[in-house]
TILUMRO-742465 format. One record per residue: residue number from 0; x, y, z of N, C-alpha, C in turn. Coordinates in steps of 0.001 Angstrom, whole numbers, always signed. Example, Ala and Ser with C-alpha at 12.3 -4.5 7.8 and 13.67 -1.06 7.14 Angstrom:
! residues 2
<pt lumke="0" n_px="+13190" n_py="-5690" n_pz="+7800" ca_px="+12300" ca_py="-4500" ca_pz="+7800" c_px="+13200" c_py="-3300" c_pz="+7800"/>
<pt lumke="1" n_px="+12850" n_py="-2250" n_pz="+7080" ca_px="+13670" ca_py="-1060" ca_pz="+7140" c_px="+12900" c_py="+30" c_pz="+7870"/>
This chain:
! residues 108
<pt lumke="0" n_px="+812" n_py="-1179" n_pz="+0" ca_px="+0" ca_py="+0" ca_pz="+0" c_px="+866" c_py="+1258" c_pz="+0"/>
<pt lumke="1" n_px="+1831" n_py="+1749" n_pz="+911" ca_px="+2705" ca_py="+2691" ca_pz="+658" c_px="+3225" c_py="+2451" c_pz="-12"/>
<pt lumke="2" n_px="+4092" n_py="+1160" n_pz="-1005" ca_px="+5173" ca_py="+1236" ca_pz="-1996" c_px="+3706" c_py="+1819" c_pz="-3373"/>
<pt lumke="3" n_px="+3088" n_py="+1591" n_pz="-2818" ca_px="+1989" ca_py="+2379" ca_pz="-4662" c_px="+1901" c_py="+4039" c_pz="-4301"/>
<pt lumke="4" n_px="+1451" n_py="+4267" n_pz="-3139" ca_px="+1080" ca_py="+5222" ca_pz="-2991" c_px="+2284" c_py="+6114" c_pz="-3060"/>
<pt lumke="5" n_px="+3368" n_py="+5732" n_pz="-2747" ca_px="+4850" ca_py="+7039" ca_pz="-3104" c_px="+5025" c_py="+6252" c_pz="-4331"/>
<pt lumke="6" n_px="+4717" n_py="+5450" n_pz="-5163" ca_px="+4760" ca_py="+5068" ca_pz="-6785" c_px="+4011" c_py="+6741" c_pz="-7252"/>
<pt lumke="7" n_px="+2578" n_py="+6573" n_pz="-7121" ca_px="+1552" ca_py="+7434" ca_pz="-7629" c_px="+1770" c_py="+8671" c_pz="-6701"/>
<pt lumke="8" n_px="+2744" n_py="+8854" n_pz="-5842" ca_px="+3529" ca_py="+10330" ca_pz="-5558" c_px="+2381" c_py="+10772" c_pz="-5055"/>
<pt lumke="9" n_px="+1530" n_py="+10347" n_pz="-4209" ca_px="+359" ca_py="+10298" ca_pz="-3257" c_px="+1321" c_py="+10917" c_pz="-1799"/>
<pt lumke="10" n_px="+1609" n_py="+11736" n_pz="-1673" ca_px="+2502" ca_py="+11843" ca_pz="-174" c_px="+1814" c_py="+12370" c_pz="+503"/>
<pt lumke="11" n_px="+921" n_py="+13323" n_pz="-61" ca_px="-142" ca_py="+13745" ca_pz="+1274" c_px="-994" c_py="+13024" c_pz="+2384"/>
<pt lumke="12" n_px="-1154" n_py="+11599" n_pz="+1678" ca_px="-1744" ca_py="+10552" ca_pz="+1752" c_px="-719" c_py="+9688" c_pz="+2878"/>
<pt lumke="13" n_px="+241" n_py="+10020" n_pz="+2964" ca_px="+1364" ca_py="+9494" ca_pz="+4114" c_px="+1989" c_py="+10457" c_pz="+4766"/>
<pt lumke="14" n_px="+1347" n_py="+11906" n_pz="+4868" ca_px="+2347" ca_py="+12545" ca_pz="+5856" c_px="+1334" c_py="+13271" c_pz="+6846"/>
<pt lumke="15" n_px="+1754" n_py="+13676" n_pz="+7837" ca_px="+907" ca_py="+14351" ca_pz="+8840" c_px="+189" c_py="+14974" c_pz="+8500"/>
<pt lumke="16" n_px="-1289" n_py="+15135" n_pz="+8685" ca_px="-2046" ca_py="+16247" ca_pz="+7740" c_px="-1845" c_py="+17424" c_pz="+8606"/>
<pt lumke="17" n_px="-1736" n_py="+17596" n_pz="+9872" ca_px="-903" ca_py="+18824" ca_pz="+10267" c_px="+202" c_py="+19680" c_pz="+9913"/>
<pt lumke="18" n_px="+1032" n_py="+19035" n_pz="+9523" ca_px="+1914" ca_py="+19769" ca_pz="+7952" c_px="+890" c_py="+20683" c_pz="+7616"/>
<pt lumke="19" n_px="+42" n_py="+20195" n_pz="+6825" ca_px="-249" ca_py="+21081" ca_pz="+5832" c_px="+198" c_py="+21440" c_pz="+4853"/>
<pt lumke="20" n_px="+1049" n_py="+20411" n_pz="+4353" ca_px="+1535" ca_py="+20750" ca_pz="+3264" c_px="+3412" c_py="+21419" c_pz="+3150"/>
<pt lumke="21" n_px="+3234" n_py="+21720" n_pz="+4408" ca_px="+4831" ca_py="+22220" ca_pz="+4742" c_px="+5672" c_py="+21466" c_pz="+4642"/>
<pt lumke="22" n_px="+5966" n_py="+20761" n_pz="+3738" ca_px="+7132" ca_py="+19649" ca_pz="+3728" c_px="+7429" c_py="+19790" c_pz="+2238"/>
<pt lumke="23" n_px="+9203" n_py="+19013" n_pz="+2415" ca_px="+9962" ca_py="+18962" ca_pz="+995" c_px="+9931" c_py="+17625" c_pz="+405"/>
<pt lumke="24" n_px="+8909" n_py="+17537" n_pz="-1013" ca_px="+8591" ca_py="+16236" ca_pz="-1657" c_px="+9500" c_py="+15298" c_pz="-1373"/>
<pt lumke="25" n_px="+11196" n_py="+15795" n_pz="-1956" ca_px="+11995" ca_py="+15157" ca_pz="-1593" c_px="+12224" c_py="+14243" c_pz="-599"/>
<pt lumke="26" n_px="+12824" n_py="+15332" n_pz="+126" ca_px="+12829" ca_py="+14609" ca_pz="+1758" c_px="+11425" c_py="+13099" c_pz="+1751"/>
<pt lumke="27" n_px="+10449" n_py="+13903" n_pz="+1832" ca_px="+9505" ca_py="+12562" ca_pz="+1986" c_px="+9644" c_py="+11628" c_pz="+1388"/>
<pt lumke="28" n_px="+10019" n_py="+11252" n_pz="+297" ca_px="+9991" ca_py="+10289" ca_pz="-427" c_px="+11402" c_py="+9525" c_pz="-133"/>
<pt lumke="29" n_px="+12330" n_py="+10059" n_pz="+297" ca_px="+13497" ca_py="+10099" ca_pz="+664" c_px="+13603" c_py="+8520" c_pz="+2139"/>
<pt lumke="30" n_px="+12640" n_py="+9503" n_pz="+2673" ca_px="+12064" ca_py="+8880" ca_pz="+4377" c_px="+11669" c_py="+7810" c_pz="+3868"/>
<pt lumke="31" n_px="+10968" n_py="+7623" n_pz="+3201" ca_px="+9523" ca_py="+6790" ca_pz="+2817" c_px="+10077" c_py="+5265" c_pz="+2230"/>
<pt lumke="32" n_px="+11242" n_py="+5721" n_pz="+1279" ca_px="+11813" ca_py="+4769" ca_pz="+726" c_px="+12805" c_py="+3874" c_pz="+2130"/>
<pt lumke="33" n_px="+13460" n_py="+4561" n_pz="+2894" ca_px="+14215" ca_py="+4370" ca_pz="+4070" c_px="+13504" c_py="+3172" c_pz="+4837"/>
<pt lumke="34" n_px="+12238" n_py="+3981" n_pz="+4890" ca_px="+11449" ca_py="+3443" ca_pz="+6083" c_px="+11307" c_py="+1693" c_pz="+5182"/>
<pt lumke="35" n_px="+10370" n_py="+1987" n_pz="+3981" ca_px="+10039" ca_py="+334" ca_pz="+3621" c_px="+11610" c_py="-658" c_pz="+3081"/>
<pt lumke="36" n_px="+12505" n_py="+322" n_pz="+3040" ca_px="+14221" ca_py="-1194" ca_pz="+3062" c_px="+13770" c_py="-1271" c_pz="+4238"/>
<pt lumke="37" n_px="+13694" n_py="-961" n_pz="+5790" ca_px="+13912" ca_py="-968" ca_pz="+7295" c_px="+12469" c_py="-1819" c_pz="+7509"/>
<pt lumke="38" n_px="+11766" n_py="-2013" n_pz="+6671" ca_px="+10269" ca_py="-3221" ca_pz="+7463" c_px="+10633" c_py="-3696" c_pz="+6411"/>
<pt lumke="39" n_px="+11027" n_py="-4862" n_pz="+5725" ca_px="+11446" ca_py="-5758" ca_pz="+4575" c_px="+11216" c_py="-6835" c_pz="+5988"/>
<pt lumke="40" n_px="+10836" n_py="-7884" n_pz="+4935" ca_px="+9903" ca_py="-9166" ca_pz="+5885" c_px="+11158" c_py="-9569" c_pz="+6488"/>
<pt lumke="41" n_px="+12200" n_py="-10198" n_pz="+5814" ca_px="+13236" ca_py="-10545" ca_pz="+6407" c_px="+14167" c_py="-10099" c_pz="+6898"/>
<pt lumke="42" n_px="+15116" n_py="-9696" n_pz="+7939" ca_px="+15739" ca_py="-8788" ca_pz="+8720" c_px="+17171" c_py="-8959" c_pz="+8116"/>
<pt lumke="43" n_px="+17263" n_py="-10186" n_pz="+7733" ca_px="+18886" ca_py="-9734" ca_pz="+7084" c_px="+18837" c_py="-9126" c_pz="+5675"/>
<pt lumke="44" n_px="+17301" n_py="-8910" n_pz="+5533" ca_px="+17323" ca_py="-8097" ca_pz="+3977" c_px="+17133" c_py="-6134" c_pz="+4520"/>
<pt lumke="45" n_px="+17331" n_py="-6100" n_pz="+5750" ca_px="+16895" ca_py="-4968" ca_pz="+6128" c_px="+18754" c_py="-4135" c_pz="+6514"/>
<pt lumke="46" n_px="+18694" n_py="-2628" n_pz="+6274" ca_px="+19879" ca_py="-2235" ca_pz="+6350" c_px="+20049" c_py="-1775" c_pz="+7986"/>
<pt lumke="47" n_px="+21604" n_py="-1820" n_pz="+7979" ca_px="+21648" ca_py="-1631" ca_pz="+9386" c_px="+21512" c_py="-466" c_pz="+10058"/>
<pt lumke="48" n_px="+21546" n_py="-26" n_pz="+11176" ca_px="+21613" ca_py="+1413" ca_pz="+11785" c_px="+22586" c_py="+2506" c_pz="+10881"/>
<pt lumke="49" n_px="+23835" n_py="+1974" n_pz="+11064" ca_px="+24690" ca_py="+2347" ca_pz="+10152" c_px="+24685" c_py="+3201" c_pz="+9034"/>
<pt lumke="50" n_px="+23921" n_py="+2289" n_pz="+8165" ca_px="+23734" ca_py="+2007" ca_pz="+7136" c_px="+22315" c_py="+3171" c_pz="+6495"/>
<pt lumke="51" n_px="+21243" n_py="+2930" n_pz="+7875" ca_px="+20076" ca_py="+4500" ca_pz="+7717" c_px="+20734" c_py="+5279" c_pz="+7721"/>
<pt lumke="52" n_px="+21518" n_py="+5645" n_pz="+9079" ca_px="+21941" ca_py="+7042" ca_pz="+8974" c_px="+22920" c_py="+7661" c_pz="+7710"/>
<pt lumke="53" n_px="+23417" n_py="+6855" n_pz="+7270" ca_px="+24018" ca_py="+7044" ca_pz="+5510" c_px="+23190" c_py="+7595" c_pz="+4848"/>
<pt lumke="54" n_px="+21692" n_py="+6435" n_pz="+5069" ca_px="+21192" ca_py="+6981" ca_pz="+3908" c_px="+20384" c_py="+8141" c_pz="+4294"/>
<pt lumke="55" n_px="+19860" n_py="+8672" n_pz="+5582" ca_px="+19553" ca_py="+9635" ca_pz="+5410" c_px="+20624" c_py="+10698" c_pz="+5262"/>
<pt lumke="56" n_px="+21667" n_py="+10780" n_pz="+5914" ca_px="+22600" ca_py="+11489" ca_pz="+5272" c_px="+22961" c_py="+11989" c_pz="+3808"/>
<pt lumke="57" n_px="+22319" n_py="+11470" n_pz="+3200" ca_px="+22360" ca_py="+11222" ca_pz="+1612" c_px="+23459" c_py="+10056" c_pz="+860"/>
<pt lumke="58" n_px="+24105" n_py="+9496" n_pz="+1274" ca_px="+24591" ca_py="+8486" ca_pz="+563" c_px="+23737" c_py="+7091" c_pz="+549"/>
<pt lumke="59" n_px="+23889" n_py="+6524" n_pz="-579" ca_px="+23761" ca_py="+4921" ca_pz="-863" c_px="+22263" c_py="+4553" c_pz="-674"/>
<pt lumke="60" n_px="+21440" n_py="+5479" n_pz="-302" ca_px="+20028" ca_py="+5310" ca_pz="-926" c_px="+19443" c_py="+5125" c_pz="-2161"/>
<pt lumke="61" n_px="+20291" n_py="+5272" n_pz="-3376" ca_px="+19560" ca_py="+5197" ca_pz="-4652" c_px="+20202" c_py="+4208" c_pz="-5013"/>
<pt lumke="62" n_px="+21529" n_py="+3303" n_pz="-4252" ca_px="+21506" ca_py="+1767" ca_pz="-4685" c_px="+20759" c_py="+857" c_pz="-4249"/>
<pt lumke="63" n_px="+20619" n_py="+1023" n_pz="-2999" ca_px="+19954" ca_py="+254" ca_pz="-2119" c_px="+18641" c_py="+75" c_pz="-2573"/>
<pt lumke="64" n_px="+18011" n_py="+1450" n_pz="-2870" ca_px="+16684" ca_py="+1570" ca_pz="-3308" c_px="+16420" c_py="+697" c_pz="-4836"/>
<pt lumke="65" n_px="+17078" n_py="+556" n_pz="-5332" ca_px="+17476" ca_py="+382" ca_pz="-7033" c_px="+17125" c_py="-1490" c_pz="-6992"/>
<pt lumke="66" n_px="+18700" n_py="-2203" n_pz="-5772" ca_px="+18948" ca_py="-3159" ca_pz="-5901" c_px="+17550" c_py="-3519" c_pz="-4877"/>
<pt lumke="67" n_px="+16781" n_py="-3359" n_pz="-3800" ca_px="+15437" ca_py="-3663" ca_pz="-3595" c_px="+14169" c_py="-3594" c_pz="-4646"/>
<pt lumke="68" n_px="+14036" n_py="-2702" n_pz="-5569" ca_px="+13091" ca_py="-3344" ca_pz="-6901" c_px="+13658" c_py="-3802" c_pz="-7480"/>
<pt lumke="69" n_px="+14614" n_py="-4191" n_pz="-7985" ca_px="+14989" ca_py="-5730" ca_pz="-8620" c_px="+14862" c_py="-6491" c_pz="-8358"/>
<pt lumke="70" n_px="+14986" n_py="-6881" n_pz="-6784" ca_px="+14575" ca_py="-8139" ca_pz="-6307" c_px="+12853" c_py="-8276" c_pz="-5830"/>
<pt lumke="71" n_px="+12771" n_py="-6946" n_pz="-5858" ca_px="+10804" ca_py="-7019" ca_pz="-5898" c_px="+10436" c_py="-7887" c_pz="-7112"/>
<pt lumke="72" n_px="+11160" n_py="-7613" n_pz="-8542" ca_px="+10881" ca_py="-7442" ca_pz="-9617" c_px="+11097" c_py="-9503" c_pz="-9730"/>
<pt lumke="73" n_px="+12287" n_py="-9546" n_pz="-9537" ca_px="+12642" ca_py="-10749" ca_pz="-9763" c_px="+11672" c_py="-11966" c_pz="-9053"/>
<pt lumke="74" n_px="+11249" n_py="-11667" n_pz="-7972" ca_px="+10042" ca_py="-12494" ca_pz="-7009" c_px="+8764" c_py="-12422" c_pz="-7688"/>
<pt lumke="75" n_px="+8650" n_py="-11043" n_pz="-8057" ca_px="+7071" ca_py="-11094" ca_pz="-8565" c_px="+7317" c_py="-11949" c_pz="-9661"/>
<pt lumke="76" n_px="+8386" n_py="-11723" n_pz="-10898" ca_px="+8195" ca_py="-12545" ca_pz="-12024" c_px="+8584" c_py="-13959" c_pz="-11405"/>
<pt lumke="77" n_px="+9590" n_py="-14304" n_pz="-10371" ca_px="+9633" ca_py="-16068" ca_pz="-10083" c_px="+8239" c_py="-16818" c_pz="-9465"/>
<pt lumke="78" n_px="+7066" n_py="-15815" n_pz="-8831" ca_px="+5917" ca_py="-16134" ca_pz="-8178" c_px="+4955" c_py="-16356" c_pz="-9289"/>
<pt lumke="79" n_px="+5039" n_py="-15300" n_pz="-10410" ca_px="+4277" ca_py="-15913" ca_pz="-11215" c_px="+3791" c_py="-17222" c_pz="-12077"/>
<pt lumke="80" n_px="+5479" n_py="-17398" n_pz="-11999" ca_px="+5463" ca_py="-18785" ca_pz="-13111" c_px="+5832" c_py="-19356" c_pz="-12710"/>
<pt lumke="81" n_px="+6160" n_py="-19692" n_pz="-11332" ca_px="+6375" ca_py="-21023" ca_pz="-10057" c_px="+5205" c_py="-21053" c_pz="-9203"/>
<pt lumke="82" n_px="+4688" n_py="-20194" n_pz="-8449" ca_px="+3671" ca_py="-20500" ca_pz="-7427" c_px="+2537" c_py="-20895" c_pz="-7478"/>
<pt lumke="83" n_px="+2287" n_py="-19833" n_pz="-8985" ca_px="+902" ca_py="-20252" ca_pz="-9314" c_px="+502" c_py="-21260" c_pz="-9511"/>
<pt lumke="84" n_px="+943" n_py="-21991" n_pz="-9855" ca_px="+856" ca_py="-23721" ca_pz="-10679" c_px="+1933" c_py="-24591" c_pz="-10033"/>
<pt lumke="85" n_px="+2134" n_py="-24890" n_pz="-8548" ca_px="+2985" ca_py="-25246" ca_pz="-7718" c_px="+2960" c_py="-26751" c_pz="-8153"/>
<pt lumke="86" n_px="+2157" n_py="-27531" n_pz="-8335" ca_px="+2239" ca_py="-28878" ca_pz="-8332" c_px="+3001" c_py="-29564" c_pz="-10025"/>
<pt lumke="87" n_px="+2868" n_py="-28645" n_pz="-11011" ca_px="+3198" ca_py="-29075" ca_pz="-12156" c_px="+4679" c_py="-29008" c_pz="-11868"/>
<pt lumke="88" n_px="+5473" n_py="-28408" n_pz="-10815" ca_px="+6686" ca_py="-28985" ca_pz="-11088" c_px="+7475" c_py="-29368" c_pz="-9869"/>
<pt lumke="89" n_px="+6307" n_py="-30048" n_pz="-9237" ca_px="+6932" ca_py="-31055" ca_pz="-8075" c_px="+6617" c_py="-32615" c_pz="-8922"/>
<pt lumke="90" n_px="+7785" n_py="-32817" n_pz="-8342" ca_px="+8118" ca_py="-34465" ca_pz="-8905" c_px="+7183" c_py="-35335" c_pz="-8097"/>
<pt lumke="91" n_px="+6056" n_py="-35839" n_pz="-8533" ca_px="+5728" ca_py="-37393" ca_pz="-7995" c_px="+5528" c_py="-38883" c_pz="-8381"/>
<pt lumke="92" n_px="+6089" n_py="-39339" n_pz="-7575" ca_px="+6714" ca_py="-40752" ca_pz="-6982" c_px="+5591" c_py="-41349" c_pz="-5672"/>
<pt lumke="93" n_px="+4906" n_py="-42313" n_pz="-6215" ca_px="+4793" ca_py="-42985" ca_pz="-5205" c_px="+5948" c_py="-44640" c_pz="-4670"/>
<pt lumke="94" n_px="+6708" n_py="-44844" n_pz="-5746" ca_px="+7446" ca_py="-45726" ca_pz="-5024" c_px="+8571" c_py="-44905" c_pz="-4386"/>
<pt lumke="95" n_px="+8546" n_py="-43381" n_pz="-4301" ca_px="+10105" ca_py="-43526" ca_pz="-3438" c_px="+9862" c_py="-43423" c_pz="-1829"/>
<pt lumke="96" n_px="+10569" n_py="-43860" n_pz="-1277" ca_px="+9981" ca_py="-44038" ca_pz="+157" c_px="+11561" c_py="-43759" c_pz="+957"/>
<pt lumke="97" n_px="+11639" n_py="-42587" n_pz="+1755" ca_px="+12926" ca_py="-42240" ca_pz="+2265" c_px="+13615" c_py="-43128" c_pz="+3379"/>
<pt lumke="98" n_px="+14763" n_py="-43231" n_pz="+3346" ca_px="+15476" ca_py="-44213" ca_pz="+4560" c_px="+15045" c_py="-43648" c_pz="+5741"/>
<pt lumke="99" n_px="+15227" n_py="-44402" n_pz="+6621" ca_px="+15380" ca_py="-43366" ca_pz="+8115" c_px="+16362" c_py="-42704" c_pz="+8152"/>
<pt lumke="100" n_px="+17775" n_py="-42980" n_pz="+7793" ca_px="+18762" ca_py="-42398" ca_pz="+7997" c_px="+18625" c_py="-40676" c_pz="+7615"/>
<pt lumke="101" n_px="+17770" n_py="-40987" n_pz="+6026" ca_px="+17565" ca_py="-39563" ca_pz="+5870" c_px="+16665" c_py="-38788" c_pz="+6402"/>
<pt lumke="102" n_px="+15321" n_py="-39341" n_pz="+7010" ca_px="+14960" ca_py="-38786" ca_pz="+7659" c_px="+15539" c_py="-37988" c_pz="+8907"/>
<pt lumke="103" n_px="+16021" n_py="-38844" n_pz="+9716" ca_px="+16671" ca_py="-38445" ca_pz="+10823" c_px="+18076" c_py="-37466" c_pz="+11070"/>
<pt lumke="104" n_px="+18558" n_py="-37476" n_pz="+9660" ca_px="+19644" ca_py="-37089" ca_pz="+9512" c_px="+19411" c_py="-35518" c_pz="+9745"/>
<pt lumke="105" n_px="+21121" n_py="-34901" n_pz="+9953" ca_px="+21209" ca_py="-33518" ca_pz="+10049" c_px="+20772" c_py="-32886" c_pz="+8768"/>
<pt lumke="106" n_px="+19813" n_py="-31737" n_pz="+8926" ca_px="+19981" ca_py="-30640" ca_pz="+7397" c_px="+20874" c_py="-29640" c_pz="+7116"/>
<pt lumke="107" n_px="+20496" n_py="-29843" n_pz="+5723" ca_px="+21733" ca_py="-28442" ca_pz="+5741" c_px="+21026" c_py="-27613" c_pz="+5364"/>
């Protein structure tokens, strides 16, 4: 919902309506992008403390930002033509029947 709404440059729609409008597009969109690398589902996909204050500082936000829709990009197109139709490319076997060993065994 926010990655559309700063798509469609909707910011009024995400910023304090007490502003009033007193704010620099920039900056917001700036924040905005910050904020959704920093809630990314998985935490080692999320940047470090470090790493915010850079980017609000102004460095290394427009890679970071760049190399996160690519990998948006790359999931949405691997979800399409894997998830949807999950069973057409799982292998089945009813004679294979696993050892215990492998069951029990360590994973990697």
């Amino acid at each position: 919902m926010v990655k559309g709404l700063l798509e469609d440059k909707k910011l009024e729609t995400l910023v304090d309506a007490d502003l009033e409008g007193n704010y620099v597009n920039e900056g917001v969109e700036k924040l905005i992008q910050i904020a959704l690398l920093c809630t990314q589902a998985a935490p080692l996909d999320r940047p470090t403390m470090s790493e915010v204050v850079r980017m609000v500082e102004g460095e290394g936000l427009a890679n970071r930002w760049e190399e996160w829709q690519q990998r948006r990009l790359s999931l949405q197109e691997f979800s399409h033509t894997h998830i949807q139709y999950p069973y057409q490319y799982l292998p089945i076997s009813d004679s294979y029947i696993p050892s215990n060993d492998h069951l029990s065994g360590p994973r990697d």
